[in-house]
MIDOSE-1310 file (N, C-alpha, C; in nm, 2 decimals, decimal comma, always signed):
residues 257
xxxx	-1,44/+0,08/+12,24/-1,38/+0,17/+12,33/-1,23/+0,19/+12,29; -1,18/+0,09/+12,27/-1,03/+0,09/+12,23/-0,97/+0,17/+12,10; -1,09/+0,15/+12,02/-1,09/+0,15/+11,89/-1,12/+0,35/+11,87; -1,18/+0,39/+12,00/-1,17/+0,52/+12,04/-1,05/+0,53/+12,09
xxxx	-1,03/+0,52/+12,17/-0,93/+0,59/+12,20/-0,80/+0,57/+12,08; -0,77/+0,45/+12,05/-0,69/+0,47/+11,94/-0,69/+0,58/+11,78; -0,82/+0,59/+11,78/-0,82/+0,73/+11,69/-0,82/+0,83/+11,74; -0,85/+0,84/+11,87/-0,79/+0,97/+11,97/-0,68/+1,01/+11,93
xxxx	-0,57/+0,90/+11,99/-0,42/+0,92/+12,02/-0,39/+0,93/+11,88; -0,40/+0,92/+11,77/-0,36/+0,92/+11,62/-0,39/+1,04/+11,57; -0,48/+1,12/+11,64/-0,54/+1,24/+11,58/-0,51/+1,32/+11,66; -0,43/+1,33/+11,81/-0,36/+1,44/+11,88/-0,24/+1,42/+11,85
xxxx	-0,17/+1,31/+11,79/-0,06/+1,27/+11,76/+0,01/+1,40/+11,67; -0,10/+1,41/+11,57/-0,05/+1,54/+11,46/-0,04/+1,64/+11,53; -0,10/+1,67/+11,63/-0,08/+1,83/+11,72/+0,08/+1,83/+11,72; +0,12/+1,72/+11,73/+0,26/+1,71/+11,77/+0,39/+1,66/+11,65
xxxx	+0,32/+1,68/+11,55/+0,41/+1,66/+11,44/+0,45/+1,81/+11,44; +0,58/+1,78/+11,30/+0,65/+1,90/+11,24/+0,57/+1,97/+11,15; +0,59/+2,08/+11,21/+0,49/+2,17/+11,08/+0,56/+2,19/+10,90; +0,52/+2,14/+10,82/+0,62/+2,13/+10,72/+0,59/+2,19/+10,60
xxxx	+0,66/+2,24/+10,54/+0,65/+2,35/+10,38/+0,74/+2,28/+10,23; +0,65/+2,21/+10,19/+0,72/+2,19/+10,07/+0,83/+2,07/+10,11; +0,78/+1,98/+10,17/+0,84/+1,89/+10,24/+0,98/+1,89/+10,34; +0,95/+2,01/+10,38/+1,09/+2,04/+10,49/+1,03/+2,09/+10,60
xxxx	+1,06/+2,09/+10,69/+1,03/+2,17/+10,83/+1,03/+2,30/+10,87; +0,94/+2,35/+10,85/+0,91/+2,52/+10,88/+1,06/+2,52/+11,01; +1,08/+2,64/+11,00/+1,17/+2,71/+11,07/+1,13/+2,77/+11,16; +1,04/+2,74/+11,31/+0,96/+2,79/+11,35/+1,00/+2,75/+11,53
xxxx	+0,97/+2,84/+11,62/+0,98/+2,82/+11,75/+0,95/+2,66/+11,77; +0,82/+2,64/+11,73/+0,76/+2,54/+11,78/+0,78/+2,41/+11,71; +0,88/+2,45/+11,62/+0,91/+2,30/+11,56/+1,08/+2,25/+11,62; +1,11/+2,37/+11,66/+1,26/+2,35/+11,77/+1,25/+2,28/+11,88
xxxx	+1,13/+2,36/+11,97/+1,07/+2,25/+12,03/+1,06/+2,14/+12,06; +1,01/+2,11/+11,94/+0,93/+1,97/+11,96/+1,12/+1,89/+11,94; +1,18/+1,92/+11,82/+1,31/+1,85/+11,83/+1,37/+1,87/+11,91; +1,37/+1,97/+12,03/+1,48/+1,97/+12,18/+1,39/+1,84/+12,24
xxxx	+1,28/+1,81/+12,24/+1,20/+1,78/+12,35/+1,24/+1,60/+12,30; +1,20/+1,58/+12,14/+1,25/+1,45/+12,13/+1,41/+1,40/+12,16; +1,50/+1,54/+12,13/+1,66/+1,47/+12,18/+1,71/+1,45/+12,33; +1,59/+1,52/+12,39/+1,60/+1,54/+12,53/+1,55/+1,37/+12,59
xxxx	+1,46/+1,31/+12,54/+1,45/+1,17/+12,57/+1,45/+1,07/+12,53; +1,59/+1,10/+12,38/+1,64/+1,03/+12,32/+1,76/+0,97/+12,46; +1,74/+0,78/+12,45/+1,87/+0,77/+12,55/+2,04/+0,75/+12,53; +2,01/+0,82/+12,39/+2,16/+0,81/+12,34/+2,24/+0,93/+12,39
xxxx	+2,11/+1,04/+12,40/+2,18/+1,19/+12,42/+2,09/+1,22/+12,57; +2,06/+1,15/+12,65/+1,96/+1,19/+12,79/+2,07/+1,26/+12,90; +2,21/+1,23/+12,91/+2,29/+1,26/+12,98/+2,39/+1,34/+12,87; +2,41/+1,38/+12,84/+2,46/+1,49/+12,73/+2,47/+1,61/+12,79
xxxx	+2,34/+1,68/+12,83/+2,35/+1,77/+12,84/+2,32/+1,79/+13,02; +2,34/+1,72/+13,10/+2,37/+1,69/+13,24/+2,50/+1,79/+13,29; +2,51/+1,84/+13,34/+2,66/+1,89/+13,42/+2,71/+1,83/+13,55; +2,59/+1,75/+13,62/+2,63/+1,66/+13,74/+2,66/+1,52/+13,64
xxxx	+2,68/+1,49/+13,52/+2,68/+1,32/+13,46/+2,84/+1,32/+13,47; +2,93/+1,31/+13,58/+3,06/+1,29/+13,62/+3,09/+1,10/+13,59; +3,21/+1,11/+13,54/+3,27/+0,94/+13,51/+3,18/+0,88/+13,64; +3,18/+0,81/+13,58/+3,09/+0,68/+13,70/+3,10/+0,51/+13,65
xxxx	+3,20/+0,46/+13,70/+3,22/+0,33/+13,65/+3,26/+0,33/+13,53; +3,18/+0,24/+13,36/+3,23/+0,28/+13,25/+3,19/+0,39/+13,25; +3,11/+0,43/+13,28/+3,09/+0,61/+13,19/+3,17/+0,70/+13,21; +3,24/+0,80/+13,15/+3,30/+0,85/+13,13/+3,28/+1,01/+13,11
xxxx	+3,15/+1,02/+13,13/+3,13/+1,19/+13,18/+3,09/+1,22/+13,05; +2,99/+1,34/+13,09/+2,93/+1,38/+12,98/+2,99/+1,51/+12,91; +2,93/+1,57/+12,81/+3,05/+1,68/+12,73/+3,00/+1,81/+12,85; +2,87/+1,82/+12,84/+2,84/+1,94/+13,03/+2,91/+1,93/+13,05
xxxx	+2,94/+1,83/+13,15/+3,01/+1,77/+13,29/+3,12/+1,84/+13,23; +3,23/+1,83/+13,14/+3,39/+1,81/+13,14/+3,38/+1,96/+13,09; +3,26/+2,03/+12,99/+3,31/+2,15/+12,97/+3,31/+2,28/+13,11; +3,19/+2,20/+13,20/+3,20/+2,28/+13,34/+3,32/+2,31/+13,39
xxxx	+3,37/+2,16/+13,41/+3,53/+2,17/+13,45/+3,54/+2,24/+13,37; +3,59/+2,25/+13,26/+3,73/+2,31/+13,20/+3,72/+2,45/+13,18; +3,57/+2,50/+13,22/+3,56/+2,65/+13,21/+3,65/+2,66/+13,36; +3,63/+2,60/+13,49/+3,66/+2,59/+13,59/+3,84/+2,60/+13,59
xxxx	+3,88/+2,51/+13,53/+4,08/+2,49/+13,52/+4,11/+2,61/+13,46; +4,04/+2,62/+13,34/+4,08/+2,78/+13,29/+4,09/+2,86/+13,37; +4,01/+2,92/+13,44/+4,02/+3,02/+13,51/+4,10/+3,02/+13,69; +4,11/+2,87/+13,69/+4,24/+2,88/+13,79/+4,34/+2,80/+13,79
xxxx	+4,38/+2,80/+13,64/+4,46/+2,79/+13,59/+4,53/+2,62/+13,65; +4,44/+2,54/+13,65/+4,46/+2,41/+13,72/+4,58/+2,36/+13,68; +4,67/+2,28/+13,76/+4,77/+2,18/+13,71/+4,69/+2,02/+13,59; +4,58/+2,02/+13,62/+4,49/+1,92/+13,59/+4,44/+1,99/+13,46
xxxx	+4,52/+2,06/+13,39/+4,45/+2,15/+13,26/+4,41/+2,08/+13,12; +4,53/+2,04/+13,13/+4,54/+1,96/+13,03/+4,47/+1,81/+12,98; +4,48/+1,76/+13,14/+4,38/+1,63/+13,13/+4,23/+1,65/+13,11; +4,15/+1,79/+13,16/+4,04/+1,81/+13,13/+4,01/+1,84/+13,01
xxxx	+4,12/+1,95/+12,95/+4,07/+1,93/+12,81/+4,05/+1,80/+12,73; +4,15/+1,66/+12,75/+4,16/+1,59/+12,70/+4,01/+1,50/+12,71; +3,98/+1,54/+12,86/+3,85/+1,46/+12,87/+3,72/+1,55/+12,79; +3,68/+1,68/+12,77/+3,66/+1,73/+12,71/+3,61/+1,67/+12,55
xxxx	+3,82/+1,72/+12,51/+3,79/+1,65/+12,35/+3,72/+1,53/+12,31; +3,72/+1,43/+12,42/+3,71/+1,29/+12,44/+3,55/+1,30/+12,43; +3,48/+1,36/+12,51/+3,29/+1,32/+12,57/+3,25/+1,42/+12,44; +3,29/+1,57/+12,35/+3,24/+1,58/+12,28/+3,24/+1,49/+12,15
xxxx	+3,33/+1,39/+12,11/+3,34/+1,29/+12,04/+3,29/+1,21/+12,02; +3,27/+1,13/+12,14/+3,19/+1,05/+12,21/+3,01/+1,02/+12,19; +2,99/+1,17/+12,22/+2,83/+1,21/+12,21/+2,84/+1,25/+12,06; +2,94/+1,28/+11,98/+2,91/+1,32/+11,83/+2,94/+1,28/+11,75
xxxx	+3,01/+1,15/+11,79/+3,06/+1,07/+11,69/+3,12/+1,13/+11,59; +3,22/+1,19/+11,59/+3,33/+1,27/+11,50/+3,41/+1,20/+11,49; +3,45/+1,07/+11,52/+3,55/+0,95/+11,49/+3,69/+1,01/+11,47; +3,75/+1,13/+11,62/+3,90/+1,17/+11,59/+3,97/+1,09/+11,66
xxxx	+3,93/+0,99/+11,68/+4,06/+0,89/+11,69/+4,09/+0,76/+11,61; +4,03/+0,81/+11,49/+4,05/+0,74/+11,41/+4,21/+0,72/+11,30; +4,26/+0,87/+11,34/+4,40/+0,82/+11,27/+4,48/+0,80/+11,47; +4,40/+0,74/+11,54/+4,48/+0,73/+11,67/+4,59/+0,83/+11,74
xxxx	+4,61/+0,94/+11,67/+4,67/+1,06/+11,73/+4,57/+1,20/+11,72; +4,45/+1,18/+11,67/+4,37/+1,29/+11,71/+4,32/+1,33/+11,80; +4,27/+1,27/+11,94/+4,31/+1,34/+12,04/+4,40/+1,41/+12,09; +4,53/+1,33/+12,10/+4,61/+1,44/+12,15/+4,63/+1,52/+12,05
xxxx	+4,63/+1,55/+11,98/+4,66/+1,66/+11,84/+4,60/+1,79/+11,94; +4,45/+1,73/+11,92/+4,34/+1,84/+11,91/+4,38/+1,93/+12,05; +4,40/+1,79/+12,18/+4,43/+1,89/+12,29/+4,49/+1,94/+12,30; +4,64/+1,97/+12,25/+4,78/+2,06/+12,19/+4,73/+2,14/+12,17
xxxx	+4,64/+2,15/+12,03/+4,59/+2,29/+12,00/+4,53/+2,38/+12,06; +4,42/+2,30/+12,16/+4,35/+2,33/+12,27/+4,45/+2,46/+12,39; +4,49/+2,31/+12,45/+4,58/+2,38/+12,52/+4,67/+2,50/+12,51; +4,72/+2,50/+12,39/+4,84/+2,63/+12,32/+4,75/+2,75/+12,32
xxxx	+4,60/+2,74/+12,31/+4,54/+2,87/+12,34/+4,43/+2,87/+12,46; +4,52/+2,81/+12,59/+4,48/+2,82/+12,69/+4,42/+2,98/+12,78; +4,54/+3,06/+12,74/+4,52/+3,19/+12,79/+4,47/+3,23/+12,75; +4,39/+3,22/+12,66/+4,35/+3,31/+12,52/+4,19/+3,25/+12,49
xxxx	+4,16/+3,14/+12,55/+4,05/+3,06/+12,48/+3,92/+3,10/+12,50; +3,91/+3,20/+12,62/+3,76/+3,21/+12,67/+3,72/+3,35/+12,58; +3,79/+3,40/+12,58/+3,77/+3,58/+12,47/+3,77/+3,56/+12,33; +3,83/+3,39/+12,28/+3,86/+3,33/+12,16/+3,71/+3,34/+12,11
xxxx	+3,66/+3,22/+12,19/+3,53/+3,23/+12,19/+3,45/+3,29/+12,19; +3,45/+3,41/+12,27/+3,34/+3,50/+12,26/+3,33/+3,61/+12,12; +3,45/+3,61/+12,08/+3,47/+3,70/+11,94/+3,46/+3,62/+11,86; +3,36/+3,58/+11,77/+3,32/+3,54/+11,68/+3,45/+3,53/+11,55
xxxx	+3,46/+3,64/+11,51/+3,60/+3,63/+11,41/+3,69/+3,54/+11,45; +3,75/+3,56/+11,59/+3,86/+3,47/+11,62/+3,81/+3,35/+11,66; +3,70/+3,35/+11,67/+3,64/+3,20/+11,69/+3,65/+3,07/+11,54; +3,61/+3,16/+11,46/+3,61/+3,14/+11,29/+3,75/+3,07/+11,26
xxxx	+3,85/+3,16/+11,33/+3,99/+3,11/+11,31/+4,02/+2,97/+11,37; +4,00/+3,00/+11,48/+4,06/+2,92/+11,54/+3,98/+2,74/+11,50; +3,92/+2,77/+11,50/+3,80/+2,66/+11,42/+3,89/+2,60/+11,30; +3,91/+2,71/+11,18/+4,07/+2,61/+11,08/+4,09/+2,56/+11,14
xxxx	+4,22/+2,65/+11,27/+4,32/+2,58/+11,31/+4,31/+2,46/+11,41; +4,18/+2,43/+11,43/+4,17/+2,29/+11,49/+4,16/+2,20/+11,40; +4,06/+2,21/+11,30/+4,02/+2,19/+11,15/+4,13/+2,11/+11,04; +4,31/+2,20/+11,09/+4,42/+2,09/+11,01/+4,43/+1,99/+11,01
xxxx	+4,50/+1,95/+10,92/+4,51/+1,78/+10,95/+4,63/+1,76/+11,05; +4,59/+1,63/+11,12/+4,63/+1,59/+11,26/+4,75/+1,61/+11,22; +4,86/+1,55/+11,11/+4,98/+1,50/+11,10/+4,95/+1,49/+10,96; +5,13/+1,51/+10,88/+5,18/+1,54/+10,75/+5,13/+1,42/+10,67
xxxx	+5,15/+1,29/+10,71/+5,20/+1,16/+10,61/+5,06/+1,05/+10,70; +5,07/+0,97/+10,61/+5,03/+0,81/+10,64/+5,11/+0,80/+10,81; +5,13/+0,72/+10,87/+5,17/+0,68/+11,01/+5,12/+0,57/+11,04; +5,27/+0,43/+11,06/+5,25/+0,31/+11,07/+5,28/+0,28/+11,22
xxxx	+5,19/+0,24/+11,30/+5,16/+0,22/+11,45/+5,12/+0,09/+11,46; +5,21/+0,02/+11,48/+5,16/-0,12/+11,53/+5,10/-0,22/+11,45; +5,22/-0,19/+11,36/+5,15/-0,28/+11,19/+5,05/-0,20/+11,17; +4,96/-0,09/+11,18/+4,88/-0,03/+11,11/+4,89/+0,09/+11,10
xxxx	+4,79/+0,11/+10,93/+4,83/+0,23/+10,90/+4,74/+0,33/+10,93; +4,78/+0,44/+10,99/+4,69/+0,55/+10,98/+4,70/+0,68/+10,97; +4,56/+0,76/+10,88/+4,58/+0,83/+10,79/+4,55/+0,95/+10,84; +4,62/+1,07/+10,85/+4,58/+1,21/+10,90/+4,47/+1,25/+10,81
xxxx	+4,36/+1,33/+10,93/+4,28/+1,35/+10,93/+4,18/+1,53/+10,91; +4,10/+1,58/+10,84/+4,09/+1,69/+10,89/+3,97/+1,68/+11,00; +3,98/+1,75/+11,08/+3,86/+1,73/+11,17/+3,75/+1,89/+11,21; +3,69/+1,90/+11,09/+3,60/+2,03/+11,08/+3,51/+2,05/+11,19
xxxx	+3,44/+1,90/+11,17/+3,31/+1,85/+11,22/+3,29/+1,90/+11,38; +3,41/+1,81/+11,38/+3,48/+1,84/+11,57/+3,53/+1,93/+11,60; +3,53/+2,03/+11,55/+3,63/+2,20/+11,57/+3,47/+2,26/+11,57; +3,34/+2,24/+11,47/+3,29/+2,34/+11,50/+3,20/+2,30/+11,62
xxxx	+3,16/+2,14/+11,63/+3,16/+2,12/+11,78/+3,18/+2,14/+11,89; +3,31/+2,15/+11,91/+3,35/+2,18/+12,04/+3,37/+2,33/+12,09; +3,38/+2,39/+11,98/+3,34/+2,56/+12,02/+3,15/+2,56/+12,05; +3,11/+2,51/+11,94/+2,94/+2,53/+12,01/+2,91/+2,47/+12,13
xxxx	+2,99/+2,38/+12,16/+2,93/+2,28/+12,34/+3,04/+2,41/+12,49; +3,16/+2,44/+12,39/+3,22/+2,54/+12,52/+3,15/+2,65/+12,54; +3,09/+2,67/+12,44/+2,98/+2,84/+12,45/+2,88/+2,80/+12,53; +2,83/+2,66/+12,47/+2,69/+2,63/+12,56/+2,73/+2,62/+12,73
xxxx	+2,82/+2,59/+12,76/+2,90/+2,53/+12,92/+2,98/+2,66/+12,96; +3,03/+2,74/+12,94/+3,07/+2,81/+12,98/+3,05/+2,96/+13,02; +2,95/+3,02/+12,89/+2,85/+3,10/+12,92/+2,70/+3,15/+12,95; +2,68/+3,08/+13,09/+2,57/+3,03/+13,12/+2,54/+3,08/+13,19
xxxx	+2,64/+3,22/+13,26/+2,58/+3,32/+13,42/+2,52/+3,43/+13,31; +2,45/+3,52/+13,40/+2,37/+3,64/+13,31/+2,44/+3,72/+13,25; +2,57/+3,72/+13,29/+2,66/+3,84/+13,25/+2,74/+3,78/+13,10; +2,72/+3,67/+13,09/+2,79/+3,63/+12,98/+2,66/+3,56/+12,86
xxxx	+2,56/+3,56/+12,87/+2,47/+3,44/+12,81/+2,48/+3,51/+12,65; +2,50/+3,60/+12,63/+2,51/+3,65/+12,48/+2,58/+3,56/+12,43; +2,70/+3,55/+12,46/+2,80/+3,41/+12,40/+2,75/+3,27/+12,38; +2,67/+3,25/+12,45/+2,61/+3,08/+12,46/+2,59/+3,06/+12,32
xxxx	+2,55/+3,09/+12,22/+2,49/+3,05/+12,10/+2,56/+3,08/+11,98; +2,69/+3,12/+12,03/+2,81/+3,19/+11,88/+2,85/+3,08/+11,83; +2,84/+2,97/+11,80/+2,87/+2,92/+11,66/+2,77/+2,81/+11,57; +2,77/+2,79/+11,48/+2,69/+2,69/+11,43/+2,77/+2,55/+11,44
xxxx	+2,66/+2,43/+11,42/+2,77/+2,31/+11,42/+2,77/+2,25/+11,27; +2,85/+2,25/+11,26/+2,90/+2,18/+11,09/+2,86/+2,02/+11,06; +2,77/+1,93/+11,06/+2,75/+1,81/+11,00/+2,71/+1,79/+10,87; +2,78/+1,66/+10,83/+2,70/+1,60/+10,74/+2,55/+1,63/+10,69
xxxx	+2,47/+1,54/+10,82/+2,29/+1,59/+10,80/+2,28/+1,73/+10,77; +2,34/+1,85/+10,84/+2,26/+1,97/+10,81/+2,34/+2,00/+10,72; +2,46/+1,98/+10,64/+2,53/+2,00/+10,50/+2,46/+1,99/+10,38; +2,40/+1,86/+10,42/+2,30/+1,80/+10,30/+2,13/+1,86/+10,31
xxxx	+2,10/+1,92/+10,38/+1,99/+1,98/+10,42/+1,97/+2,13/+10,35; +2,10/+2,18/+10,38/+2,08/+2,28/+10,38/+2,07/+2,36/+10,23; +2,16/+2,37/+10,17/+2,10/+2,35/+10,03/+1,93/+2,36/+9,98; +1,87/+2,25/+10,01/+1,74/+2,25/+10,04/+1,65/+2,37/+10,07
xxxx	+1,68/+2,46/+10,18/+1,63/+2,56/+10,24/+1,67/+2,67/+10,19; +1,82/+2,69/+10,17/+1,83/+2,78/+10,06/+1,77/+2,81/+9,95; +1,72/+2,67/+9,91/+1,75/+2,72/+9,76/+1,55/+2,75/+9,76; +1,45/+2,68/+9,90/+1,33/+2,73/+9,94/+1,35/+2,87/+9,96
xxxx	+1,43/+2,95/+10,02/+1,40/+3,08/+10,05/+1,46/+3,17/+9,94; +1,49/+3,11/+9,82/+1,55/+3,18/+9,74/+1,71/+3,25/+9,76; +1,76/+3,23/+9,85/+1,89/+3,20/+9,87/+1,99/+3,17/+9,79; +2,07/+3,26/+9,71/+2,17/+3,19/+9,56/+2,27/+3,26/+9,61
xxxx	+2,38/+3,22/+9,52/+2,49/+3,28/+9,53/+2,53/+3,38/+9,46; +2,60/+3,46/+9,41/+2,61/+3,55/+9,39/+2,62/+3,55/+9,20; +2,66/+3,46/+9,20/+2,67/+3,43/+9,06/+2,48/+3,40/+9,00; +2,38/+3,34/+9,08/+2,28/+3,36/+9,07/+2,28/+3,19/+9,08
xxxx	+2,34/+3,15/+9,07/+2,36/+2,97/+9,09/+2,28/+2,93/+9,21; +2,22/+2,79/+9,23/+2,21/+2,75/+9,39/+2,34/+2,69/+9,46; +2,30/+2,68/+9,61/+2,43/+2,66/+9,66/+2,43/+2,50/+9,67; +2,50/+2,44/+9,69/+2,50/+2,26/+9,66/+2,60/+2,18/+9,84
xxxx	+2,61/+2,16/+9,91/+2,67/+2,10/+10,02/+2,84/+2,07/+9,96; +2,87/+2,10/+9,85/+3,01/+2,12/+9,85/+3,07/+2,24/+9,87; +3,00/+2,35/+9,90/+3,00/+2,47/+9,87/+3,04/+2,49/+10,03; +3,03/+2,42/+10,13/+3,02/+2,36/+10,26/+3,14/+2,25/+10,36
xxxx	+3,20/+2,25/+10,29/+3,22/+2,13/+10,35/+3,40/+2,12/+10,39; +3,49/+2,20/+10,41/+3,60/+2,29/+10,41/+3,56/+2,38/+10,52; +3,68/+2,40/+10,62/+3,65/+2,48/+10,73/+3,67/+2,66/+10,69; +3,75/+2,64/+10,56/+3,74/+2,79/+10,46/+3,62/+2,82/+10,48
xxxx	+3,51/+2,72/+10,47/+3,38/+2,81/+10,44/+3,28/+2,78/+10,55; +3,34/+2,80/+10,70/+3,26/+2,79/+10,77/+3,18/+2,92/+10,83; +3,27/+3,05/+10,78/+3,20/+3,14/+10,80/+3,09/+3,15/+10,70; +3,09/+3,14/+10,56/+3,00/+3,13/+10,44/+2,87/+3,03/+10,54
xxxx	+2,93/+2,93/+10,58/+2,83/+2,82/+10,62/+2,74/+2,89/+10,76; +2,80/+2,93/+10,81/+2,71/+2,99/+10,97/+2,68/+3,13/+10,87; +2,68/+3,19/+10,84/+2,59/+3,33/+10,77/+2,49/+3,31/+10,67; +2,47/+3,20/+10,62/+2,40/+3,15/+10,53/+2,25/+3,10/+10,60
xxxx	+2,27/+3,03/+10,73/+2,21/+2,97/+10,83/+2,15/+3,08/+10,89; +2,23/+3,18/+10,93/+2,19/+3,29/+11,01/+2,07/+3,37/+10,93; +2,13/+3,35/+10,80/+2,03/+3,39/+10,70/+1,89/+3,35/+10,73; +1,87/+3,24/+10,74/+1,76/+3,11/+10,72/+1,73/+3,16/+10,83
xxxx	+1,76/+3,15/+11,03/+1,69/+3,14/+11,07/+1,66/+3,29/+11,17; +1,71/+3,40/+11,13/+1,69/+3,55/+11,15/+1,64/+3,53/+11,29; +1,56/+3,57/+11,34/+1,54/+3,60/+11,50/+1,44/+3,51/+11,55; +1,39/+3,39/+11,46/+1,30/+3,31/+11,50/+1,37/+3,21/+11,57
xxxx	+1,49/+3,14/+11,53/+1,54/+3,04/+11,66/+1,69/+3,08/+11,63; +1,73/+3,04/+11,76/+1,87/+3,01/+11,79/+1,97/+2,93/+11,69; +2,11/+2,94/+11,71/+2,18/+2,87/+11,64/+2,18/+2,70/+11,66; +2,15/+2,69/+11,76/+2,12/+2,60/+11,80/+1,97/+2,48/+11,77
xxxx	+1,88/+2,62/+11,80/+1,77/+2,53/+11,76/+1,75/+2,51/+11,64; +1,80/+2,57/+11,54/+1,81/+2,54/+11,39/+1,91/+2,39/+11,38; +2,03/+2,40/+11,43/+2,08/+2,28/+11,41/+2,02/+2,16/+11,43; +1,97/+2,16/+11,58/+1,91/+2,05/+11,65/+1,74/+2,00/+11,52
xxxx	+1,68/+2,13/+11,48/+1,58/+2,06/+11,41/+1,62/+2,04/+11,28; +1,72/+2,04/+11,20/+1,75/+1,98/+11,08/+1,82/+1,83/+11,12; +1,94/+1,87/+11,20/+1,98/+1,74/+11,23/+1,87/+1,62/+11,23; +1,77/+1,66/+11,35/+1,68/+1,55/+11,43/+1,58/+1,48/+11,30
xxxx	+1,50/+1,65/+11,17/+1,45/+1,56/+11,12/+1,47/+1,50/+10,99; +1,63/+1,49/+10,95/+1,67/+1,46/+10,85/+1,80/+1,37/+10,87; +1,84/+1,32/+11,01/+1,91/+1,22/+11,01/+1,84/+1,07/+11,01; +1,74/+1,06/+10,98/+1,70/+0,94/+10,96/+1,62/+0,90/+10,79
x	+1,65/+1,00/+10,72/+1,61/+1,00/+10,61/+1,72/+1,02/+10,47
């Protein structure tokens, strides 16, 4: 009996695998799916995407939680503006491990920048072009030189990773009423995993560059070419999934490989 049901569960198990071409993962509704469904009860990322996951003891709020606020300060122009973005910059880091505080002044850097296009940030976003921009301009490096803090040295940084993050998690949190949901999904997110992926799919769909070359993850990796990088994607995944759900299923099934 056991011995049944064990080849049961092994043989509906595939119902629930990735559907795959050429050893990569179809580009498909149903394979987005299945990767929202696994990150969703992954417990690394289970409160991630919460908007009630507020600081509570150690925890320190989720990137929802703080981008709710901060759509909230923006718009009434809170005395507390600045601290939210900070907490903001802080939970998308946090949850994405973009290590900007690793030259120890990249937070505050980033929320400077933040902040300086306070008035300007919610229409930033919504316009794609200026979104593009502004993405470099988070993208600089934190600071000119080396910087010696406390007997130690540390080294300015560029922070791509975390610029195209934090525009994709403000779109997701901020335009979320009916009147705005077009915006929810304007940017792609820039990692490592789907850097190295991607290439891959390109070069499956016949995808080259203009010179007739394939494209290679260096071709990538510079916030110069993060428009090249999100149109290339857009390429890939045309009206079958979101910017999102393409991210989420490369990331999910090629970060462990």
């Amino acid at each position: 009996m056991n011995c049944s049901l064990l080849e049961e569960e092994l043989l509906d198990a595939e119902k629930y695998s990735f559907d795959e071409n050429n050893g990569l993962p179809v580009i498909s509704h149903r394979n987005v799916v299945l990767a929202e469904a696994m990150i969703a009860n992954d417990s690394d990322y289970i409160q991630a995407g919460d908007t009630d996951a507020k600081p509570l003891g150690k925890y320190k709020g989720s990137t929802a939680y703080w981008m709710t606020e901060l759509k909230k300060d923006l718009n009434r122009n809170s005395q507390r503006l600045k601290e939210t973005i900070l907490n903001a910059v802080l939970a998308v880091d946090r949850e994405n491990s973009t290590h900007i505080a690793a030259d120890s002044l990249g937070p505050e850097v980033l929320t400077d920048r933040i902040y300086s296009k306070r008035h300007s940030l919610i229409e930033i976003l919504k316009e794609r072009k200026k979104g593009f921009e502004f993405i470099q301009v988070l993208s600089q490096k934190t600071f000119d030189n080396a910087l010696v803090k406390e007997e130690k040295t540390y080294y300015p940084r560029e922070n791509y990773s975390f610029a195209t993050k934090f525009c994709h998690y403000a779109c997701l949190y901020f335009f979320n009423n009916d009147t705005e949901r077009e915006y929810r999904d304007n940017y792609s997110i820039y990692d490592n995993v789907v850097a190295k992926a991607l290439p891959d799919y390109l070069k499956g769909y016949g995808i080259k560059k203009s010179n007739g070359k394939n494209y290679s993850k260096t071709d990538f990796v510079r916030a110069e070419s993060y428009e090249l990088f999100s149109n290339l994607i857009d390429q890939l995944r045309g009206n079958i999934v979101s910017r999102n759900g393409f991210d989420h299923l490369l990331w999910y099934y090629h970060k462990a490989r």
